[in-house]
N, C-alpha and C positions, 0 to 999 in steps of 0.2 A: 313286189311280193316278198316277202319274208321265209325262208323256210331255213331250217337247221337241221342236224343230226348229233346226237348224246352218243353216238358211239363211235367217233371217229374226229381226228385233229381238227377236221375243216372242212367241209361239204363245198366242194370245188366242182367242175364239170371238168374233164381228164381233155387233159390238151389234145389229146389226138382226138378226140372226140368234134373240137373246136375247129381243130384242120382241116380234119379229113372232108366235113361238111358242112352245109348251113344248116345250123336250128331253128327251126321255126316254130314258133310260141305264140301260141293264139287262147283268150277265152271267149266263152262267149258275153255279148253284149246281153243277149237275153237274162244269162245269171246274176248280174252285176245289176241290172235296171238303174246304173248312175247317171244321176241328172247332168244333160248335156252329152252323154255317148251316144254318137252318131247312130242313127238307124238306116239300115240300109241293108239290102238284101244281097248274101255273097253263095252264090249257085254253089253246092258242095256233091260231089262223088260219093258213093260206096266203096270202101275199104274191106275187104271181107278177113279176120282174125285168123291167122293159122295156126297159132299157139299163146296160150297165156297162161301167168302163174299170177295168185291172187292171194298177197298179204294182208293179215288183218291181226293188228293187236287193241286188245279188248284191255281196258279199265275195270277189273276186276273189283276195284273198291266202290267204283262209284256203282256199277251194276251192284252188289251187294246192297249200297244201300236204297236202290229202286225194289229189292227183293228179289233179284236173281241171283243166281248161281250158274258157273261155267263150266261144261266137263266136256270131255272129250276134245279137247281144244289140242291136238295133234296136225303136224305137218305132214302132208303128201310129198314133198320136195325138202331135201337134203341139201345145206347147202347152197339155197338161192342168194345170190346178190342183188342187195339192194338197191336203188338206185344212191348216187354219192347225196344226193340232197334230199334224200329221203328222213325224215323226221319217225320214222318209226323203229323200236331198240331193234339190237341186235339179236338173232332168236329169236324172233317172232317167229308164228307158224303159217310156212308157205302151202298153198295148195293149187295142183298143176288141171288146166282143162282136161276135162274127158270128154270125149262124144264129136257128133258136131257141135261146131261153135256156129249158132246162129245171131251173135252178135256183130254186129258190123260196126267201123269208125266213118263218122260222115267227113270230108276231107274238101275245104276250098285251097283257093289259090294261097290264103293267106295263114292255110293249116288247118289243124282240129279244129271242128264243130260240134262233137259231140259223139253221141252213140247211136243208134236207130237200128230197128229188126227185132229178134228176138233174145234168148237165154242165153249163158254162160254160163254151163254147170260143171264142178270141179271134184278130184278125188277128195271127200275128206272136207271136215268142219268143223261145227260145235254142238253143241247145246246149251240151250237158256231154259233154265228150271226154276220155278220158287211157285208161291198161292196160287199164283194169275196161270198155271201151267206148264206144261214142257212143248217150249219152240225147237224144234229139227231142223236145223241146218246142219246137220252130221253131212248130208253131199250137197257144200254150200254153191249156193243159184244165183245170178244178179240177171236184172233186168233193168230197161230204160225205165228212169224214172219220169214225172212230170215234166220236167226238163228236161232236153238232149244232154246237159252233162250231167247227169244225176241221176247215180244206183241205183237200185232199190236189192236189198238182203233178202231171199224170200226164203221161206222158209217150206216143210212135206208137205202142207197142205194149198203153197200155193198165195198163201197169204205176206204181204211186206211186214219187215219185223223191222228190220234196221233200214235207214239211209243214208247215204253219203249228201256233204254240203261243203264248200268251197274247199275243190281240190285243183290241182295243178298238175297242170303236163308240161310234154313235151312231145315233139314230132319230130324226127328226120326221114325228111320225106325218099332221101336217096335209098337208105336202108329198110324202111317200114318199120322203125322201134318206135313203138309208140308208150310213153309211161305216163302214167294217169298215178298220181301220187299224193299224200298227204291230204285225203281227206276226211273229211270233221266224220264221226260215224253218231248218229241220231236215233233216238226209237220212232219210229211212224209213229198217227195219229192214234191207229188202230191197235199197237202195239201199248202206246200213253195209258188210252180208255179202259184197256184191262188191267194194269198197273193202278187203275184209280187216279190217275190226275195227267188230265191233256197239259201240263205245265212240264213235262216231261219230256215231250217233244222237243225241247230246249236242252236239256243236257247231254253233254259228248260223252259218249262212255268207248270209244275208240277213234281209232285210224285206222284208212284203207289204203294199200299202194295195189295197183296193175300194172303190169310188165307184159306188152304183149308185142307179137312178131304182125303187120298186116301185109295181106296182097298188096302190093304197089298197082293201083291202080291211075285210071285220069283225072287231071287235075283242072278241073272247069277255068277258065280263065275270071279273074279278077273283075271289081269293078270299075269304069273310069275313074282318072281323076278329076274332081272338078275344081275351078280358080286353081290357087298359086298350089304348088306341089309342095312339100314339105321335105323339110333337109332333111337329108340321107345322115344313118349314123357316122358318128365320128365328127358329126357338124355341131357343134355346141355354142352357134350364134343364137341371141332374142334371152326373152327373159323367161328365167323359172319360176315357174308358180304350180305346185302341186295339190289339189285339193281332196280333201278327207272328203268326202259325199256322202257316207254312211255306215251306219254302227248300228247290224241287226241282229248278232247273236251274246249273246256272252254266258260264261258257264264257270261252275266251282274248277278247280284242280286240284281240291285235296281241302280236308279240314286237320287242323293238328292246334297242342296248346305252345306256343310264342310269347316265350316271356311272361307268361302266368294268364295269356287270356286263349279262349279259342277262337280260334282267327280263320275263315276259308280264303283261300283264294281264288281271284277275281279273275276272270279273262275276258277281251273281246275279241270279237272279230271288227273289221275294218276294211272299209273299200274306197280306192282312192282314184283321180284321173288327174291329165298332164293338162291342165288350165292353162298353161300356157303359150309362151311360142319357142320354146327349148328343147332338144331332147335334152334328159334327166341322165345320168350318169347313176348309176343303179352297179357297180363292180364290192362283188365279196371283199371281206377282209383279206390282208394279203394277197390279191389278185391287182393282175395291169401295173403291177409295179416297172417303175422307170417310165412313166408316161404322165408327168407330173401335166397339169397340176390333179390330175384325175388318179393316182395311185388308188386303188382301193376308196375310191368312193364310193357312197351311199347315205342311204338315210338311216336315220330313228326314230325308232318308235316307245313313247311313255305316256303312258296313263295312268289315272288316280281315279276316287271314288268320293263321293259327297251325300252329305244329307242335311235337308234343310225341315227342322223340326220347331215348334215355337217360335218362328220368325227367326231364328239364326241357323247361318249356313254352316258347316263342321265338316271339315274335311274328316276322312275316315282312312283312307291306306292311298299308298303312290305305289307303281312300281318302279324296278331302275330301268335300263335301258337296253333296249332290243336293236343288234344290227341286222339292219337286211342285207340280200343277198343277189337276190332274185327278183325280177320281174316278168308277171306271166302279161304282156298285153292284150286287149282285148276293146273293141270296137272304135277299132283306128279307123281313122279315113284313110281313105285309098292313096298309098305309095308311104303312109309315116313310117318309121323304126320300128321295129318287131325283133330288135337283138333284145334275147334274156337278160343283158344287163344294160340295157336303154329301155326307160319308160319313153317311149315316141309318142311325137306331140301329138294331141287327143286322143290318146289312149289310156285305159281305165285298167285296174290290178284288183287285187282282193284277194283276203287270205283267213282261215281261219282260228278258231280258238287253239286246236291242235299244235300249227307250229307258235303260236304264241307263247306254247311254254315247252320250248326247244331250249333246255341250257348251254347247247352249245354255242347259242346266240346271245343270249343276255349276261350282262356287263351290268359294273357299276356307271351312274351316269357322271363321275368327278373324269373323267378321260377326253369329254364332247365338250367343245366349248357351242353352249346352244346359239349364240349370237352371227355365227359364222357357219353354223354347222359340220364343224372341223373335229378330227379326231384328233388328240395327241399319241401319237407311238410311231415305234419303228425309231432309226435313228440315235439309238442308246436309249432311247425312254421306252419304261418297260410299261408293258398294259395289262389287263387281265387276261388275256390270248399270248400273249407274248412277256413271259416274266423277265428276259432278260436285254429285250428291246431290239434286239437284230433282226426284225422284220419276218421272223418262221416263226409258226407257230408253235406253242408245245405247251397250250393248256385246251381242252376242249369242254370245260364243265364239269369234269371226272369228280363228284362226291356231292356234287350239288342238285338242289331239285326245287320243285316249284315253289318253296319256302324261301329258297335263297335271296330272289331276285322278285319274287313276284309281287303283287299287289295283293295285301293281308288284309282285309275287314274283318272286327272282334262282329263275332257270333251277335254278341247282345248287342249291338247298335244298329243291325240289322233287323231287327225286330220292335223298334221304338212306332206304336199306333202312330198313325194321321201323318208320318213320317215321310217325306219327298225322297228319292231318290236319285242321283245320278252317277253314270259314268263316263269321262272325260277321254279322251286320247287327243295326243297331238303327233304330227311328226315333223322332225326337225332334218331340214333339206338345206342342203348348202344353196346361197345365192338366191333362198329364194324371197322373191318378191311383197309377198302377203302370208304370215305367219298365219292369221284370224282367219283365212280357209283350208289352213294346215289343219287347226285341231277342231274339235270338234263335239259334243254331248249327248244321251240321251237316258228320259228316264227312264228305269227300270222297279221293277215291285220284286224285291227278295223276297223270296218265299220257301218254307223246307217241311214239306209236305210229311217226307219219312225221315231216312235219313241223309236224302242230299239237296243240296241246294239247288233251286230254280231262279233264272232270272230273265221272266217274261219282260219284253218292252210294257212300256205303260205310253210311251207321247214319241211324238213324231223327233227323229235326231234333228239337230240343230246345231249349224257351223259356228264355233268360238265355244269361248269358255261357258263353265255352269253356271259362274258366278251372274252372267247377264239372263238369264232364267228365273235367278233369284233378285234379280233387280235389272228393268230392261234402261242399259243405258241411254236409250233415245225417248226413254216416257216412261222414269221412276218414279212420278208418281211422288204423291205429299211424305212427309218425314224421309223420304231415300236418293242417295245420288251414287255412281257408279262412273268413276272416271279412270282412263287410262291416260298415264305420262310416257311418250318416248323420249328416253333422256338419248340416243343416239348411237348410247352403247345396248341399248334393249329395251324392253318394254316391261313396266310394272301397273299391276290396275288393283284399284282399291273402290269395295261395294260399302256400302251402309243400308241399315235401315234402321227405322226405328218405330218401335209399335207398342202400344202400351197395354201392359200387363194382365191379364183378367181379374178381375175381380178388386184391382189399384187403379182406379180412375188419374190418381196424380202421381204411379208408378212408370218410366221409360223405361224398354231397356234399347240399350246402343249395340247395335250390333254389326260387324265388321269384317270386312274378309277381302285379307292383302294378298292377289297373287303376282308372282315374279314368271310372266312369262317366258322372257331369255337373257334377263342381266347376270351377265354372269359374275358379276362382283358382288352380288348376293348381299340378302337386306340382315342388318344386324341388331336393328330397335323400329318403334312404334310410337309415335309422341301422338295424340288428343289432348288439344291446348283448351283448357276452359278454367273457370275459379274455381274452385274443387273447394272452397270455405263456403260456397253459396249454396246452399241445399241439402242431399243426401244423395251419396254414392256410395254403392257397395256391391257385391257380387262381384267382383273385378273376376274375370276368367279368361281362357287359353285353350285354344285346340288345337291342336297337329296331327290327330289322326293313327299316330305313331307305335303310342301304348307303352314310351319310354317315357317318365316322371323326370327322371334325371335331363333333360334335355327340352323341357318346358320354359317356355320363355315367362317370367316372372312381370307382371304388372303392378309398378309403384308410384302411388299418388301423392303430388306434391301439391303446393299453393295454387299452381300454372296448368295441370293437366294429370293425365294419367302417361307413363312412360312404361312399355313393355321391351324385354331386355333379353337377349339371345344371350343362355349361359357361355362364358368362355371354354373351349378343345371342350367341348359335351361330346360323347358317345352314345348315340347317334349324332354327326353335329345339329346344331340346331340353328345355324344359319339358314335364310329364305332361299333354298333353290331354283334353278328354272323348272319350268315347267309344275311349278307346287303352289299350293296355296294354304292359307293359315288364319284361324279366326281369332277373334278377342271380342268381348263384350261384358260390358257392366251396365248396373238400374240405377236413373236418379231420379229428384221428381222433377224436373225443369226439362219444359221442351225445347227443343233442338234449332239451331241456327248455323250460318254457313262459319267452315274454320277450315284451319291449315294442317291438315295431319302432316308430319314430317320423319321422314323414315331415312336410318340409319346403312350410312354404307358400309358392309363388313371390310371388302379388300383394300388396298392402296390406291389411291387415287384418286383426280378430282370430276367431282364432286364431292365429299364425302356426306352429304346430305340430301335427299332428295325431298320434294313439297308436293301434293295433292290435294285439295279443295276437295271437302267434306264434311261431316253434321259433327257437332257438338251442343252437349246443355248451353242455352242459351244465358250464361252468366258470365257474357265479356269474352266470348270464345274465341275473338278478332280482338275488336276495338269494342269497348261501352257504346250501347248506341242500340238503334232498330233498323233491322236493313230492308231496304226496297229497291227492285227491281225497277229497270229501265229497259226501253226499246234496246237492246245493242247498237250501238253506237261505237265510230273510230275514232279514236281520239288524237290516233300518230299514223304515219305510215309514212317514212322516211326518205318514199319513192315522191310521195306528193303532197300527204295533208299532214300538220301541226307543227309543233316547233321548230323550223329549221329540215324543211325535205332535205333533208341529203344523210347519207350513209353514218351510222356511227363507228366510229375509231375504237380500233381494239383497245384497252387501258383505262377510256377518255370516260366522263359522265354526261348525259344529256337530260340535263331538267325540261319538263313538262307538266304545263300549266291546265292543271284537270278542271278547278274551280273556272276557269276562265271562257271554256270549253262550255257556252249557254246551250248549243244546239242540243247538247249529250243529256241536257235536262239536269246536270248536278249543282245542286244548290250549295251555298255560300256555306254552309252550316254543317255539310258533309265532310267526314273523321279518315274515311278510308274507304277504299272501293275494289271492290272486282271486276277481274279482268280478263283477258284472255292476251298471253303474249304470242306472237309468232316472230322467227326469225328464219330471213327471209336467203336461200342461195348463200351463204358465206363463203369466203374463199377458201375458210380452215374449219377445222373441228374447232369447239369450244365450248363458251356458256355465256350466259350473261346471268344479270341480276335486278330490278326491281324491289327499289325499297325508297326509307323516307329519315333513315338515321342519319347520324353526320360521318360514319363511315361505313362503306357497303359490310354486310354480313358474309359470313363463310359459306352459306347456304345458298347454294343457286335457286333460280327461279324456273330457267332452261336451257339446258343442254344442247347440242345439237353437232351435227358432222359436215364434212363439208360437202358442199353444194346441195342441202338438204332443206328441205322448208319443214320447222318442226314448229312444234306448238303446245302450250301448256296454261293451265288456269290458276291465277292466281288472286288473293286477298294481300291489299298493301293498302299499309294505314300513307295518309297523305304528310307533308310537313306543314311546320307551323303557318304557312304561306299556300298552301292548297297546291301542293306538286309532288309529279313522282319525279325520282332519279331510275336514270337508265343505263347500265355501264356494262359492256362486253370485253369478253376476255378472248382474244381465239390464239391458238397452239405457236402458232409465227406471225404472231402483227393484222394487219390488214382492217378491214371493216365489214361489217355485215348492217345490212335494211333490216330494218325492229317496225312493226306493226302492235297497236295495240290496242284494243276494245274492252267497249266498259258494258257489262251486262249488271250493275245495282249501286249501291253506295249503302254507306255507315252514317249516323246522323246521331247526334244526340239524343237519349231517347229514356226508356226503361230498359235496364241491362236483360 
């Protein structure tokens, strides 16, 4: 879980706090409903409340534009202390229980469960005024909501006004402080309906923190363990795999004008669980220091936003990147990690829009290498928390706000009829396993009723990027292909489609969208290879979402293709980040055949060209010729079938007789063919290449690390004599097993 504070260096938990006792951190399973959180029933106690003080700051602009107005908004308490990872400012207004408190905390073995009983009513409130009424909470009241962790704000008559939705505690069960913090503040259904639009129920117009003292009561015993037990914290054997499972809220944080457009800003909420067989290391910035390699580790979190209008996809805003801090667990099996900064194995998190746009937390994302999930600082290198690199902090956000760091949508793109929508998140975890159940999509419908924005779901979320939404990689379907390359150092994926124009029967347009999941050598050009003398092409265009002209990548068409071209030091840079994506798209009238898009590597190092298999006008896009598919068929595999089974030599070249190869069905007459290469365990990092010149090209085919089985698609025209050449390169010598299959071929034909 993620949480910050804007008003202070570093939202830490106070050492003696850590000493003195265990903390125990539990959510419920119930709130989270993530798929694959264990269900099971954990017997819980009544806790009875003997003192509580109940902050709440209110979003006075966004209420405004719902049509309310805030007054009397005065504290009963002078003075309260917040909790340190409290996400709500400084000054906010406290207000202390009166009466009895017939609210109770429900308490297992393994902590908080919730609330259950009756009110909590306090000195002192508000009031929400405008058309729809005057709501009274001047002696504001909470009740169990629907769910055991979930408020409800009632208001003189009795009726729910506000609610709370993914908030975060904490228990020490030795002392009885229990603090219920950082929760999303909502208007009920009933509160939407008189405001005129139940789409309402979707916008945060505050946060609520609890701070309360309980009876120490009994603590029911636990459930068995069943099968193997799960390592205890500080165990960091098995592999990490942490999965994004769901993205159900998301809300504006302000609209303002940015660089001459009006832009709102985007938030989600996010809920994740420990997939795999690791605990997760989850420690704040600057925390656990000297306890390498775990210093301050944690995750991040970045998301962007899309839309796919006329058949092309256009990214719209990213934002930077969010450190976490915190993890609340919640529906472990019996005996995982339950430390605030161990996500324990099968355990689930979740967090809302609220700390999402905590500045004390967000950073730019040039600091994280995403490939490794590694932060740079500390050390003499300075970071955006730490300007001058000696590992203390001494920046916390101080001038910054949800514009700085956040994810911008211009107003008018959000409003384009018949228009798809989506919202991405990923998070970026050291070590872990499977990036593609890190992030994650779902669509949403903007909508802005008065004056603020809504942003109902519209489709069920869905793990990986947007781009396989807009083109499903496993069954694109005619005119579309959607492929990902691991080059070793990270992963880039490239969609197409192609759909023909309304009312231009022999109009295309191509449309295109390159995302850079986590290479972090980041992409610097775009090649679509085709005759650009055969037909008509125009429209050449570029999206980045951004809303900077200056830092648009420029599309120049030559004899051989179209090549789009990242300006050199642009402000914004205009290098392919991780975790971003970017479109490009132009109309010809020639339909579409398989080609080699080839993309530019910005930093040092080799490869400096990456290949991808994708659609181009079919005017010689490859080879002259007409292509046809084939059964897949192996043509090599070094281990046992074709030229010479035995391993290739780093350096060496190894000819393969394609034409000769009758089973594979490739006829005498065939120019060039597709393939799929894989290499197979290598002793080293490296590459190899696939071609049919008399000297291999600068451009790899695939990449790959060691002891790693990677794999990539490619188009290679054949030589005079019907063969590929095959030659690897790896970091210190050695050999690596080359497999390679042929799914079509090139043939002389009609270009």
């Amino acid at each position: 879980m993620q949480t910050s504070s804007s008003r202070q260096a570093e939202p830490v938990l106070k050492a003696g706090l850590l000493s003195a006792f265990a903390l125990w951190v539990v959510f419920a399973a119930s709130l989270l409903g993530a798929p694959g959180a264990p269900e099971q029933e954990v017997a819980t106690a009544p806790w009875a409340l003997l003192e509580a003080v109940t902050t709440v700051s209110l979003d006075t602009t966004t209420l405004s534009g719902l049509g309310l107005q805030v007054s009397g908004h005065e504290g009963s308490v002078r003075g309260h202390a917040l909790h340190p990872l409290s996400v709500v400012p400084a000054g906010t207004p406290s207000f202390a229980a009166m009466g009895q408190i017939d609210l109770r905390a429900a308490v297992g073995a393994d902590g908080f469960h919730g609330f259950e009983g009756g009110a909590l009513r306090h000195r002192g409130g508000f009031l929400l005024r405008g058309p729809a009424g005057t709501f009274d909470l001047s002696t504001l009241e909470l009740r169990v909501g629907a769910k055991a962790t979930v408020l409800e704000l009632v208001d003189a008559t009795g009726e729910a006004v506000l609610t709370t939705e993914y908030a975060q505690w904490e228990l020490d069960k030795a002392t009885g402080a229990l603090r219920y913090l950082n929760a999303d503040l909502r208007p009920t259904l009933a509160l939407a309906r008189k405001l005129g639009d139940e789409r309402y129920t979707t916008v945060t117009v505050g946060i609520l923190d609890l701070d309360a003292t309980l009876q120490i009561g009994d603590i029911p015993p636990g459930p068995a363990i069943v099968g193997e037990t799960p390592p205890p914290c500080g165990d960091w054997s098995g592999n990490v795999d942490v999965g994004l499972v769901n993205m159900s809220s998301f809300a504006q944080a302000g609209v303002a004008t940015v660089n001459g457009r009006s832009v709102v800003v985007v938030l989600p909420s996010a809920e994740l669980e420990n997939v795999g067989t690791a605990n997760v290391p989850w420690y704040s910035k600057f925390t656990n220091l000297g306890n390498p390699p775990w210093n301050d580790q944690h995750p991040f979190l970045v998301w962007q936003m899309a839309r796919v209008s006329g058949g092309v996809f256009e990214p719209l805003g990213r934002s930077d990147l969010k450190h976490a801090f915190l993890t609340i667990n919640s529906g472990c099996a019996p005996g995982a990690c339950t430390d605030s900064h161990v996500l324990g194995i099968s355990c689930a998190d979740v967090y809302g829009t609220g700390t999402n746009n905590s500045v004390g937390s967000l950073a730019p994302r040039s600091e994280v290498t995403a490939s490794t999930g590694i932060w740079s600082h500390c050390g003499g290198i300075p970071s955006h928390f730490d300007t001058n690199g000696d590992c203390v902090q001494d920046f916390s956000g101080s001038g910054e706000n949800a514009f700085t760091h956040g994810l911008k949508a211009a107003e008018a793109d959000l409003q384009v009829a018949g228009a798809t929508y989506y919202v991405e998140a990923f998070y970026i975890v050291r070590n872990d396993i499977n990036i593609f159940n890190s992030m994650g999509h779902r669509q949403v419908a903007p909508a802005k009723p008065a004056a603020t924005w809504t942003f109902p779901t519209a489709g069920a979320y869905t793990q990986g990027p947007a781009i396989n939404s807009w083109v499903n990689p496993t069954t694109p379907g005619a005119g579309a292909d959607n492929r990902t390359l691991d080059t070793g150092e990270g992963r880039v994926q490239l969609a197409v489609k192609v759909t023909t124009l309304a009312g231009s029967p022999t109009r295309h347009r191509y449309a295109y969208a390159l995302q850079n999941h986590d290479f972090d050598r980041r992409i610097k050009s775009f090649r679509v290879p085709f005759n650009t003398a055969i037909g008509v092409v125009e429209n050449i265009a570029f999206a980045d979402g951004d809303g900077f002209a200056a830092n648009d990548w420029v599309g120049v068409p030559d004899a051989t293709g179209i090549t789009w071209t990242a300006p050199a030091a642009a402000t914004p840079p205009a290098e392919l980040d991780y975790a971003s994506v970017i479109s490009f798209r132009f109309d010809s009238d020639q339909t579409s055949a398989a080609a080699l898009a080839s993309l530019g590597v910005f930093e040092a190092g080799a490869p400096t060209q990456l290949n991808l298999q994708t659609l181009a006008p079919a005017t010689g896009a490859v080879t002259p010729g007409d292509y046809h598919t084939v059964t897949p068929c192996r043509l090599l595999d070094t281990r046992t079938v074709g030229d010479g089974a035995t391993p290739i030599t780093s350096g060496t070249v190894r000819e393969l007789n394609v034409l000769g190869v009758t089973a594979c069905g490739i006829p005498a007459e065939a120019t060039a063919v597709a393939i799929n290469v894989t290499a197979i365990n290598p002793g080293d990092s490296g590459y190899l290449v696939v071609y049919s010149s008399t000297d291999p090209p600068t451009a790899s085919t695939l990449t790959f690390g060691a002891g790693a089985v990677r794999t990539n698609n490619a188009i290679s025209k054949l030589t005079v004599d019907g063969k590929l050449k095959i030659r690897p390169v790896l970091t210190t010598g050695g050999s690596v097993h080359v497999a390679i299959d042929v799914a079509g071929y090139f043939a002389p034909g009609t270009p």
